[in-house]
N, C-alpha and C positions, 0 to 999 in steps of 0.2 A: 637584866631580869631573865630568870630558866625559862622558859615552859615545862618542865619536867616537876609531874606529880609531887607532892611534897610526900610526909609519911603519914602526917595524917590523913589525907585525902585518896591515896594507898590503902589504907588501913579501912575507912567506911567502905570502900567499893569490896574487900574483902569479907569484911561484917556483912554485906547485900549480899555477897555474893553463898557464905555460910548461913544463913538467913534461908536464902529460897532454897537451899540443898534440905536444910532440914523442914522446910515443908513440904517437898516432894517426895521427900524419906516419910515421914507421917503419913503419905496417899492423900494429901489434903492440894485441891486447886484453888486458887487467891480466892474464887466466890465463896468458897467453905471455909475459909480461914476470914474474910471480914463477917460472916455470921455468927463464927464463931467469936470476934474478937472487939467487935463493934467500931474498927479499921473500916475506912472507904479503900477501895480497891485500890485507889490512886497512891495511898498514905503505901499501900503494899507494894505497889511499883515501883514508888521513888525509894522505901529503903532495900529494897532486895536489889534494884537497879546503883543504890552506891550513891545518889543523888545528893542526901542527906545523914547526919548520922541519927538516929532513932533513940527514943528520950531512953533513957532507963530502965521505966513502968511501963513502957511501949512492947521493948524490949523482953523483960521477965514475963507478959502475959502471954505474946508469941511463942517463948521458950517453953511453958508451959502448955499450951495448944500442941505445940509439936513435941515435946517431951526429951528436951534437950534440955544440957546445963548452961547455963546463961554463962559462966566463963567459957566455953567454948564455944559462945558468938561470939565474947567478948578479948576471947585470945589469950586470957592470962593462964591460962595453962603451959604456955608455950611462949616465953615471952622474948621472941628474935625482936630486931629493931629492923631487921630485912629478909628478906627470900635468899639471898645472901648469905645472911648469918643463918635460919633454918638451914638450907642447901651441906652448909658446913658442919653441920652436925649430924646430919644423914650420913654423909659422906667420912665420918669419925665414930659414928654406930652409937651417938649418944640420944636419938629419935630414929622409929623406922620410917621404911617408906610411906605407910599408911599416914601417920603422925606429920609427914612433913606435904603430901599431897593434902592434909587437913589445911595444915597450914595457909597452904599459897593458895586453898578456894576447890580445889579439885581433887574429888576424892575419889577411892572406891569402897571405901567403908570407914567411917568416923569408928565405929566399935565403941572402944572404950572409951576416948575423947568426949565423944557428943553424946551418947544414950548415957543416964542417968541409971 
């Protein structure tokens, strides 16, 4: 039996991790985002922390609060099965840097990706 990550479990800790980027981009800190969102802080912890993956409706009304498009929490804009395969396309000029640093969680500017 691995210990090594599966992809879905990869994939939610990326979701958490696109998640608090784009509430930090909004200027919103977690106490302003469950006022805004009627989330307990913890519910915010656990998905921005990758914990969990975050229901749907959870999901679209955070994306909504922070003014992103809910396919780029959800990643189907850009549909690698790894950092790998992203990596490999950067590397081929078919996503740029920006695009593929969206990808793997760490950005320096989602742009067109995440702002709606």
């Amino acid at each position: 039996m691995s210990n090594e990550p599966t992809f879905e479990r990869l994939e939610i800790e990326r979701q958490g991790r696109r998640m608090k980027r784009a509430r930090m981009s909004a200027g919103l800190s977690r106490g302003q985002t469950t006022k805004m969102t009627g989330l307990t802080k913890a519910q915010i912890v656990c998905l921005e922390d990758g914990l969990y993956p975050g229901d749907p409706r959870v999901i679209a009304r955070l994306c909504a609060v922070y003014g992103v498009q809910i396919d780029w929490i959800s990643r189907a804009r850009l549909p690698f099965k790894t950092d790998q395969d992203a990596f490999a396309a950067l590397r081929s000029g078919k996503i740029t840097e920006d695009q593929f640093l969206c990808w793997i969680g760490i950005d320096r500017n989602c742009g067109d990706i995440a702002r709606e």
